[in-house]
C-alpha positions as CSV (number, residue, x, y, z in Angstrom):
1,X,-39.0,-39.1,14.8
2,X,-36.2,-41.4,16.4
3,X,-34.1,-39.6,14.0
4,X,-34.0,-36.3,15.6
5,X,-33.9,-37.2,19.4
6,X,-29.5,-37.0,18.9
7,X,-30.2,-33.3,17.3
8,X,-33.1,-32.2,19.8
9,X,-30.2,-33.8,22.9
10,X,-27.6,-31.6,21.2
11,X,-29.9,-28.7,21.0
12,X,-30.7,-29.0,25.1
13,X,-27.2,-29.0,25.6
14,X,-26.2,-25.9,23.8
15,X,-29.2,-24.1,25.0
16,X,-28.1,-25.7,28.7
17,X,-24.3,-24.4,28.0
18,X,-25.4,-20.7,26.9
19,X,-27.9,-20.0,29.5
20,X,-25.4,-21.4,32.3
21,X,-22.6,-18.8,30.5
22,X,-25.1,-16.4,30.8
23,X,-25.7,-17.2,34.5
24,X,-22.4,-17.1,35.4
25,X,-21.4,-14.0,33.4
26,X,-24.9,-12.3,35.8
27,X,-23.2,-13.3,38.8
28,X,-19.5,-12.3,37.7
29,X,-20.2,-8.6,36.5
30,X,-19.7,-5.4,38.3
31,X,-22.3,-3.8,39.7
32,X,-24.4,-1.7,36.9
33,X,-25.2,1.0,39.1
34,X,-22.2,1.7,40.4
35,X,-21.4,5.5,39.8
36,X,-17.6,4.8,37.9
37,X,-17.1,1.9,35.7
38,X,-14.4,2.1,33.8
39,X,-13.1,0.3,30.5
40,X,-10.8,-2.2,31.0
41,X,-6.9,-0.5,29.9
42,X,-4.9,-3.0,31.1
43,X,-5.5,-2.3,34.7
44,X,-4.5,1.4,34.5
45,X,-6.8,4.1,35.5
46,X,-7.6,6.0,32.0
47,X,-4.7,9.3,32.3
48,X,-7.2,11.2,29.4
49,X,-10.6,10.9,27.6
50,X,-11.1,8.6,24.9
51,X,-11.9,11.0,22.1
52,X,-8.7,13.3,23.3
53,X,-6.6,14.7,20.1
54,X,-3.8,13.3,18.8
55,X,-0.7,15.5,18.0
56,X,-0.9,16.8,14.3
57,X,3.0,15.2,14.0
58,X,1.2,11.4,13.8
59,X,-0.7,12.3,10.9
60,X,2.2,12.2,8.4
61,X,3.4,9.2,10.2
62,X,0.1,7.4,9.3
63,X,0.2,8.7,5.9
64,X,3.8,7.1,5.5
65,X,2.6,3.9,6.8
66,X,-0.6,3.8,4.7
67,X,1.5,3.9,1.3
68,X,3.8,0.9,2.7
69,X,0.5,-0.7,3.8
70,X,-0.7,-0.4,0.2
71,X,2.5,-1.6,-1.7
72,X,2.1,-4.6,0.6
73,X,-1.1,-5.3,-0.4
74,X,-0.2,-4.9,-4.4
75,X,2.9,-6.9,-4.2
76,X,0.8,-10.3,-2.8
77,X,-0.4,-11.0,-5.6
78,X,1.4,-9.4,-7.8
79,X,3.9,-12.1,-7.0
80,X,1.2,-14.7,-8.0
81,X,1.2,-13.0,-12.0
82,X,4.6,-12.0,-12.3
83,X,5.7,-15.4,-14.1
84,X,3.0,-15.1,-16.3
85,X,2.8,-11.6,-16.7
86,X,6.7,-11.4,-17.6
87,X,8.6,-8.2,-18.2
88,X,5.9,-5.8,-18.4
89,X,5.0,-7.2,-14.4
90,X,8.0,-6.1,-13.3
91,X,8.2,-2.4,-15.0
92,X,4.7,-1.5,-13.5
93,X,5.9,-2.8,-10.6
94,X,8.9,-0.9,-9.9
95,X,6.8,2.1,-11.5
96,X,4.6,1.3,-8.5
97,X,7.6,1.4,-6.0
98,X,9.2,4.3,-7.8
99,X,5.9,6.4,-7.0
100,X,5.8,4.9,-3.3
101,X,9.5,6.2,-3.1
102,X,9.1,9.7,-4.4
103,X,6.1,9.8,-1.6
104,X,8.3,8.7,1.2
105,X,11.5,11.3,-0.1
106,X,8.9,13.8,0.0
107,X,7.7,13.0,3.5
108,X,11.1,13.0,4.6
109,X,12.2,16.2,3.2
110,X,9.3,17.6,4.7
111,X,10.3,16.4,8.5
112,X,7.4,13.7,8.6
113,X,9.9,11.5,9.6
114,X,11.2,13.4,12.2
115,X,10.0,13.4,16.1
116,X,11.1,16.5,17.2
């Protein structure tokens, strides 16, 4: 039983540690019943609600951004194969980017791109 009076003393003083955090978090809080508690937004008063719309022009915007997203995540570890892969790595690869490009000329020719 000797064995475990370290681990039960390390025990009291976590459980110790959290209950005093929880203690001090009680006495720090706002008050729960106050009629307006708002989010924290970097100290500014929220200027709309949270589930306001966004303009439809961001939507493209996101879509562009996705398809870089994604050739980031393919070229990680592509990079990791190419030596051992060889030639045929680096056709699929700038298959891959040639596709990604043909989506981002599109965008552009359709004014995704543009903010006005």
């Amino acid at each position: 039983m000797r064995e475990f009076v370290p681990v039960l003393a390390a025990l009291g003083v976590v459980l110790a540690l959290v209950a005093l955090l929880y203690g001090a978090a009680r006495a720090v809080r706002p008050d729960p019943t106050a009629r307006e508690v708002l989010p924290f937004g970097g100290g500014l008063p929220p200027a709309q609600h949270a589930f306001s719309r966004f303009h439809v022009r961001w939507y493209p915007v996101t879509m562009v951004f996705l398809a870089f997203d994604m050739e980031m995540v393919f070229m990680y570890p592509w990079t990791l194969v190419v030596s051992r892969v060889g030639t045929a790595a680096v056709v699929e690869m700038f298959l891959f980017l040639g596709i990604l490009l043909a989506g981002v000329v599109y965008a552009w020719r359709e004014g995704a791109l543009r903010w006005t």
